[in-house]
N, C-alpha and C positions, 0 to 999 in steps of 0.2 A: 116905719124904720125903727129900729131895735140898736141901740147903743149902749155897748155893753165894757165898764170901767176895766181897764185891762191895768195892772200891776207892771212896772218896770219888769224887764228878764233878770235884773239878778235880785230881785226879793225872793221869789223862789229857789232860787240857788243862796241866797243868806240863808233860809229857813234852815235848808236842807247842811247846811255846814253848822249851823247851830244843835240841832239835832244829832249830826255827830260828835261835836262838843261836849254835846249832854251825855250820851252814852257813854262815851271816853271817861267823862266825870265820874258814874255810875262806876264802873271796873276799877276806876285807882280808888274809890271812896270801900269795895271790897274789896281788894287788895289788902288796904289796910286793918279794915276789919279781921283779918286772917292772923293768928298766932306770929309768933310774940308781936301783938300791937303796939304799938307807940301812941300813945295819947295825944302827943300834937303831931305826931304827924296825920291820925286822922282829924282832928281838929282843921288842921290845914286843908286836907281832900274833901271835907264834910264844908267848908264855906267857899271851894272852887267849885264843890257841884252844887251849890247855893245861889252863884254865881253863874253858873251855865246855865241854871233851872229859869231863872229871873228873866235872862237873856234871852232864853226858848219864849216864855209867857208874854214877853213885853213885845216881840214880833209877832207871835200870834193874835195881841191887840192890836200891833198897828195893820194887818192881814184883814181884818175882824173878822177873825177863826176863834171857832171855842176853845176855849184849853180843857183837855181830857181831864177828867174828874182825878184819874189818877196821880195824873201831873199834879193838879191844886193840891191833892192831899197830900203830895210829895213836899211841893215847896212850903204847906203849912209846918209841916212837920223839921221841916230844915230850917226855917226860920225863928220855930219854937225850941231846937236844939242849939242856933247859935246862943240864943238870949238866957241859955242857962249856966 
């Protein structure tokens, strides 16, 4: 007999909205990178997609799904941009 941990239906549907979160994040974060920028307003887009990045990684621990190297070096780098 083979018994196999099955995940509530809506973690995979959390993921998959978190993931559009994050993308969403990504486009208004360049958005504001774009001429004439606003200093805080990308300040503001750069710690909401900080904030979706976290919320992508922290469901993917509790999944125990890897997080794409991409991603890690994403949220490294957003974490080391808030703190300056």
């Amino acid at each position: 007999m083979v018994v196999r941990f099955m995940h509530p239906p809506e973690q995979p549907l959390r993921l998959t909205q978190l993931a559009a979160a994050l993308r969403q994040a990504r486009t208004v974060v360049q958005s504001r990178r774009t001429p004439p920028a606003a200093k805080a307003e990308l300040a503001v887009a750069r710690a909401a997609l900080l904030d979706a990045a976290e919320a992508y990684v922290a469901e993917l621990h509790l999944l125990r799904m890897p997080v794409p190297p991409r991603l890690r070096d994403e949220l490294r780098l957003l974490r080391s941009c808030r703190n300056d």
